[in-house]
N, C-alpha and C positions, 0 to 999 in steps of 0.2 A: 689596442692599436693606437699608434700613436699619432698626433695630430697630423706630422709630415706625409704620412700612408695614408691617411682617411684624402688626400689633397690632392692624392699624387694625381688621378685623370685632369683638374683642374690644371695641374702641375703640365703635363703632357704637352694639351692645348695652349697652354701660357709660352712653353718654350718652341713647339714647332708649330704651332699653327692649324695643328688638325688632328683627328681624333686618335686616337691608339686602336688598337685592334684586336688588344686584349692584355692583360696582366699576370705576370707569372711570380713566382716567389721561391725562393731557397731556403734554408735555416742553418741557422751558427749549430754549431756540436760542443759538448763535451766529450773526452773522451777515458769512459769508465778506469781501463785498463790495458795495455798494450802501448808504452812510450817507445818510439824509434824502433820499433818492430815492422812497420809497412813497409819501409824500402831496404829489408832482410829478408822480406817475403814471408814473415810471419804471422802473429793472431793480433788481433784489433777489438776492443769492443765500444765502440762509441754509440752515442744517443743525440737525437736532433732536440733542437732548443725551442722555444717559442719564439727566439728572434728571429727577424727575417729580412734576409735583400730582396726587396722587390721591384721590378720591372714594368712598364707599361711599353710596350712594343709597339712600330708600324712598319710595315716591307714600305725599301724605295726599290725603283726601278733603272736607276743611274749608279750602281757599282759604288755608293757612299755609306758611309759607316758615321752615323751622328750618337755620340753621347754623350748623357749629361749627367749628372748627380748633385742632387739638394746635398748633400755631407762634403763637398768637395769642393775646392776653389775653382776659378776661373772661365767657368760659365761653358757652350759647348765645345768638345772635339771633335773637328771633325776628320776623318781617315777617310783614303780610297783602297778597297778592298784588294786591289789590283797590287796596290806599294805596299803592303805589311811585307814587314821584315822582323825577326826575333829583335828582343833588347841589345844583343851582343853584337848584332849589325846594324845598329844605329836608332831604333824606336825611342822616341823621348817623349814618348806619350803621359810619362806620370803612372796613375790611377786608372788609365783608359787601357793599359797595356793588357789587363784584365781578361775586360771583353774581346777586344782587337784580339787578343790571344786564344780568344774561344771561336772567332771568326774566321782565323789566318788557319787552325788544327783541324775546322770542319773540312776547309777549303784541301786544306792539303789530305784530308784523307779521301779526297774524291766525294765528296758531298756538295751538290749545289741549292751555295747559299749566295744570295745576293744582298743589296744595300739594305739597309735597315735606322730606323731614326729609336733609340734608345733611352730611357730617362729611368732613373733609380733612387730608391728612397730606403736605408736602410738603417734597424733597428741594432744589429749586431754591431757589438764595440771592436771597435778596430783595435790591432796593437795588444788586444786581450790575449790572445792560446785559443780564441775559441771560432777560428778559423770565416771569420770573416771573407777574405781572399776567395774561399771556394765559394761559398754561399754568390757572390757574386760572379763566379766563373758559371756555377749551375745554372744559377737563375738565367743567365743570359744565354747558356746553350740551349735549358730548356725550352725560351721563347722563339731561337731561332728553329728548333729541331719542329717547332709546332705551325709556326710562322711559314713553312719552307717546307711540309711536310716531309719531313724526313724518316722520321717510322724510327727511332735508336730506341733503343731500351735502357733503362737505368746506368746498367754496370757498362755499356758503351758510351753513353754519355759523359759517364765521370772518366772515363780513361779517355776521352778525348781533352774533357777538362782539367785533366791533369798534364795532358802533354803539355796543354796552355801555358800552364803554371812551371812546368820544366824546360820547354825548350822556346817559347816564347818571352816571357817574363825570366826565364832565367832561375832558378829557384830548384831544387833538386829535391824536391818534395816526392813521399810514395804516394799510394792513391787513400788513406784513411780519409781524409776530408773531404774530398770529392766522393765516395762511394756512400760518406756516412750522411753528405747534404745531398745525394741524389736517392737513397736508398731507406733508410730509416722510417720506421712506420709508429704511428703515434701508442704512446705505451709500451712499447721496447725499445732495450738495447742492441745492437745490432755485432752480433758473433758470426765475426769476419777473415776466411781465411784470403791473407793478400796477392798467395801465388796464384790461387786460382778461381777467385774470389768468389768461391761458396761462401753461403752464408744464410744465418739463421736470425730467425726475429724471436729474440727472448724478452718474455713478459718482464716488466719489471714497472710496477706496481708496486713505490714505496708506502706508499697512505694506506695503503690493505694493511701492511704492520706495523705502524705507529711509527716510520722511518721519513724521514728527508732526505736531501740530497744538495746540499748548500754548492754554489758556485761563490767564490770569492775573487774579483780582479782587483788584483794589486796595484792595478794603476802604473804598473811599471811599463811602456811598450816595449814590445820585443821585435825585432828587424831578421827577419831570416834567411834575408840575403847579401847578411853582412861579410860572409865566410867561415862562422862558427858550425853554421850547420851543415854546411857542405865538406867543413873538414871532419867531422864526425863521421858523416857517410864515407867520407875517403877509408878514416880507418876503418870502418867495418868492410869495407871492400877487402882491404890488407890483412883484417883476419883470415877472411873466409879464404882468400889466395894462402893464406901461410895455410892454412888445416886442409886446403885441398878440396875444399863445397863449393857448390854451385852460389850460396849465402847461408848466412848465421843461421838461418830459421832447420839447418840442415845438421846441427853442431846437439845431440843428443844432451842432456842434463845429465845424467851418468855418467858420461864420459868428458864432462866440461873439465875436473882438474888437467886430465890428458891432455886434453885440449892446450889450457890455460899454459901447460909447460911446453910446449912449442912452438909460444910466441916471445919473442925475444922485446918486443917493445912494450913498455910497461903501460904503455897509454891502450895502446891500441888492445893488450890484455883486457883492462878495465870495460873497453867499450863493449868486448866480446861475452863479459863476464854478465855482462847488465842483459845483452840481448836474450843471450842465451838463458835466464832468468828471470826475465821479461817474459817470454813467450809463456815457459810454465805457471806465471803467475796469473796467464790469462786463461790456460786451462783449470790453475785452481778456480778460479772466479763462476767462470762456465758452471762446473760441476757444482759448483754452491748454489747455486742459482737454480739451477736442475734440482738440487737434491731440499729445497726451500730454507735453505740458511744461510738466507741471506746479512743476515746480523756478524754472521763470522767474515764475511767478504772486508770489513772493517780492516785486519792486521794485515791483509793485503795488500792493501790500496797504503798503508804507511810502509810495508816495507819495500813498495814500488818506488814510492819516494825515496827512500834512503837510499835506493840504487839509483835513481836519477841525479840525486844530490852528489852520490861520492863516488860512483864507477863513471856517469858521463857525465857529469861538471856543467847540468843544464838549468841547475837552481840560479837561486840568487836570495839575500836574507830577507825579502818580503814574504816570499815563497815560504820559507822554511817557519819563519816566524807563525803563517799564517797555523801548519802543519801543526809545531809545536803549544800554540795557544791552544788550539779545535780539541787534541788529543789529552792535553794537559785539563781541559774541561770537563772533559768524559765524552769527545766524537768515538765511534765507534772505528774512524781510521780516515785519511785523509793524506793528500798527496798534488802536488801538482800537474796539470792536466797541458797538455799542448806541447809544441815544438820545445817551450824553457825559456830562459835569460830575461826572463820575466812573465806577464801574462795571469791566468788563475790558478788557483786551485781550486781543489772540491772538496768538501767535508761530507761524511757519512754520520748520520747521527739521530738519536732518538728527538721525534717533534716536539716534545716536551721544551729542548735544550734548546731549541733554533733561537730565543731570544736571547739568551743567558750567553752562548756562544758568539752571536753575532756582538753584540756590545762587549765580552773581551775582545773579541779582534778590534773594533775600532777605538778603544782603551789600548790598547795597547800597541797601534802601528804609531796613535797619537804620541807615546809616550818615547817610542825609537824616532821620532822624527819623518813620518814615513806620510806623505798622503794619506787619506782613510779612504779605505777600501768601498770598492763595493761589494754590496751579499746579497745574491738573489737564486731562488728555488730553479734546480735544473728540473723540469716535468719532460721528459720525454713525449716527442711531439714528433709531427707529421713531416717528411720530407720532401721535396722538389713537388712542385704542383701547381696546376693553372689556377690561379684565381678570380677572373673573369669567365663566364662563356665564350 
């Protein structure tokens, strides 16, 4: 826990004046297997981190919306819950558009929530892949959904905090982040279908076989609301209209060449090619994992990357760099994790190597001119959850 979290009630009191009423918390994700598969409607398998956005909450009774956060400039915001309006109609809230966004999607799905004073301390790196943004949409519905009693369950929770994230903030994101910070249970990975978001908690318990699970941030940030990512979704929209699906998650592996020759745009090929290879790649995954070979999940998880690298063009050379050091070591496979255009990746690999690996990669980003990375152990951890009584 880091000093900011140990502070945060101190913290509460210091900026509004009076006590909190209780404290909730979210966590960052990796996400194993499953790149640009959730808003195709297909397989996901993400793991919650030990990072955490946390929250210390109090109800007001005047229809205001106060937030603050220790990681953020400019000390509080305050909103009336009454004036939220999406980003595209005018919100210039910053970092606050967030929560205001997890405020404005209860309200409108007919849940009453009222004012609330808000304050945040979080451990999850921003600008990483490893989904910061949700952990704080969670964290913040979960305290209202408690605060307010509202009685949601997980998988409605994240789909309201994902509306947040698409139609308030703007951001065309599916629901992997938010289901994997509201859902995920500590020592699993979370095997996730997105159309209808079944889903299973698979044991994964590297330290039982001599395995790790490295996270690497390249330090590069990545902006996902620049128009990169939303032009990706465009084309895989434009596939799925050229083959006649409902989405890609519907476009068979057998019949993908057929596919592939009915789309006349070579891009939007590319994207369809990834999805649709994508999705099998997370059944391969599943089934190793079930069948306890998990050592093989390694060529996987690299030739995820190579389709994220050359079918949808979401690398960048820190990324691959990272890739090619881990694997050229002896990782057992490794691949970049998150939306892309920077952010981490993940290495799979025998604990023996976790030192030997990590000092190539910072040897070696040092040596391209690159910031040096950070590298720390993904442990599959605990999801959405009150932390106070």
């Amino acid at each position: 826990m880091s000093a900011t979290t140990a502070g945060g009630a101190f913290r509460f009191r210091e900026i509004y004046e009076r006590e909190p009423e209780g404290a909730w918390g979210a966590p960052g994700r990796v996400n194993l297997i499953g790149e640009h598969t959730d808003y195709n409607e297909g397989f996901v398998m993400p793991l919650a981190l030990p990072h955490l956005c946390r929250v210390e909450a109090a109800r007001r009774d005047d229809g205001v919306l106060r937030v603050h956060s220790s990681d953020q400039p400019g000390g509080v915001v305050e909103l009336t819950l009454d004036g939220l309006a999406p980003v595209a109609e005018g919100f210039a809230g910053g970092w606050a558009a967030y929560p205001a966004g997890v405020a404005w999607s209860l309200r409108t799905a007919g849940h009453r929530v009222g004012g609330a004073d808000l304050h945040f301390e979080s451990t999850v790196p921003t600008g990483a892949g490893l989904s910061s943004s949700a952990a704080l949409e969670v964290s913040t519905g979960l305290a209202l959904d408690d605060l307010y009693g509202l009685g949601l369950d997980r998988p409605s929770l994240a789909e309201v905090c994902r509306r947040a994230e698409n139609e308030f903030v703007g951001v065309p994101s599916g629901i992997l982040d938010q289901m994997a910070a509201a859902c995920c249970t500590e020592g699993h990975a979370l095997y996730l279908d997105t159309r209808d978001l079944q889903r299973r908690q698979v044991p994964f318990d590297l330290a039982l076989e001599g395995l790790r699970l490295l996270v690497v941030d390249t330090r590069v940030t990545h902006e996902l609301g620049d128009g990169a990512y939303a032009e990706r979704r465009r084309g895989c929209e434009a596939g799925a209209a050229a083959l006649g699906v409902r989405a890609l998650r519907d476009v068979p592996l057998d019949g993908l060449d057929e596919a592939l020759g009915r789309i006349e745009d070579p891009v939007v090929r590319r994207y369809v090619h990834h999805v649709v290879t994508e999705n099998d790649r997370v059944r391969q995954v599943i089934a190793l994992l079930d069948a306890g070979e998990t050592r093989a999940v390694g060529p996987v998880l690299t030739a995820g990357h190579r389709s994220l690298r050359d079918d949808f063009a979401v690398s960048c050379p820190e990324l691959d760099l990272v890739v090619e050091v881990a694997v050229d070591r002896g990782a057992l496979g490794a691949r970049m994790t998150g939306g892309g255009f920077g952010g981490s990746a993940i290495v799979l690999l025998d604990e023996v190597l976790v030192d030997d690996v990590r000092e190539a990669l910072v040897l070696a980003f040092a040596e391209a001119g690159y910031a040096e990375p950070e590298v720390f152990e993904a442990v599959p951890s605990a999801g959405a959850r009150r932390l106070t009584p």
